[in-house]
C-alpha positions in Angstrom: 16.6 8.0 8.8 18.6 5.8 6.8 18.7 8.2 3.5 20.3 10.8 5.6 17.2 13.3 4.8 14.6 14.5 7.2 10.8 13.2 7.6 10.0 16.4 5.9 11.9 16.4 2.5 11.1 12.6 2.2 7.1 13.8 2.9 7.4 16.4 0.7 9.0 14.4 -2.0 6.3 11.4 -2.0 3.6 14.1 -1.8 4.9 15.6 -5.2 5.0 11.8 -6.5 1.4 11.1 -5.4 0.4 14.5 -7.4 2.2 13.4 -10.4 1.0 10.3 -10.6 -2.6 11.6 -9.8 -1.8 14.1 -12.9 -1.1 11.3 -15.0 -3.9 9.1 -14.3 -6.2 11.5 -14.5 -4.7 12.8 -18.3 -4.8 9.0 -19.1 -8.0 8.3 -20.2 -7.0 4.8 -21.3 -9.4 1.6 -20.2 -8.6 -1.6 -18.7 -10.4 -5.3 -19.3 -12.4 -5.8 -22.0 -13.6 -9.1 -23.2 -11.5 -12.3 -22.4 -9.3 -10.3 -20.9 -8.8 -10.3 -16.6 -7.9 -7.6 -14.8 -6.5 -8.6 -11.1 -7.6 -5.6 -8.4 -6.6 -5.5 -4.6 -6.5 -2.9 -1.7 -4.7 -2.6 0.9 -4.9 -0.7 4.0 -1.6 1.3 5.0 -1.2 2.4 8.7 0.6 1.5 11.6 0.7 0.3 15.2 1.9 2.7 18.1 4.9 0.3 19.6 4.2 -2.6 17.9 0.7 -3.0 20.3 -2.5 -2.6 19.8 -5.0 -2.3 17.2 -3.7 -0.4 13.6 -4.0 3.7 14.0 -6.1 5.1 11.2 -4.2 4.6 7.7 -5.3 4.6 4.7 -7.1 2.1 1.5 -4.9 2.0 -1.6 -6.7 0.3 -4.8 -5.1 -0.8 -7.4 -5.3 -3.3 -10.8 -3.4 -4.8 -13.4 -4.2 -6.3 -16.6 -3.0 -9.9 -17.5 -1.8 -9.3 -20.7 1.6 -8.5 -22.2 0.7 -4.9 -21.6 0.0 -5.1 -18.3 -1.8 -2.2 -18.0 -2.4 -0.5 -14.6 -4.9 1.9 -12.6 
């Protein structure tokens, strides 16, 4: 790998990132939208190909948002 750690530490290290951002969104119970206002939502679906064939191995669906307002706020 390019960042000179192993598979693990990096997979350990975006695991403890998905928990604390899972903490904080779950302590956050702050809503989005409201009247007049639009809130853009997408998903994608993160997986990948074995040698660049084939169809897409199992991955998995992100979903997110954002508000379009100066705040910009995000689930």
């Amino acid at each position: 790998l390019m960042t000179g750690h192993s598979t693990a530490t990096i997979t350990n290290n975006i695991d403890k990132i998905r928990q604390m951002i899972g903490s904080q969104v779950q302590d956050t119970h702050q809503k989005i939208g409201g009247l007049d206002i639009i809130v853009e939502i997408d998903e994608s679906l993160f997986g990948r190909v074995k040698y660049h064939r084939g169809k897409p191995v199992k991955g998995v669906w992100v979903i997110g948002g954002v508000e379009r307002t100066h705040d910009r706020r995000i689930f």
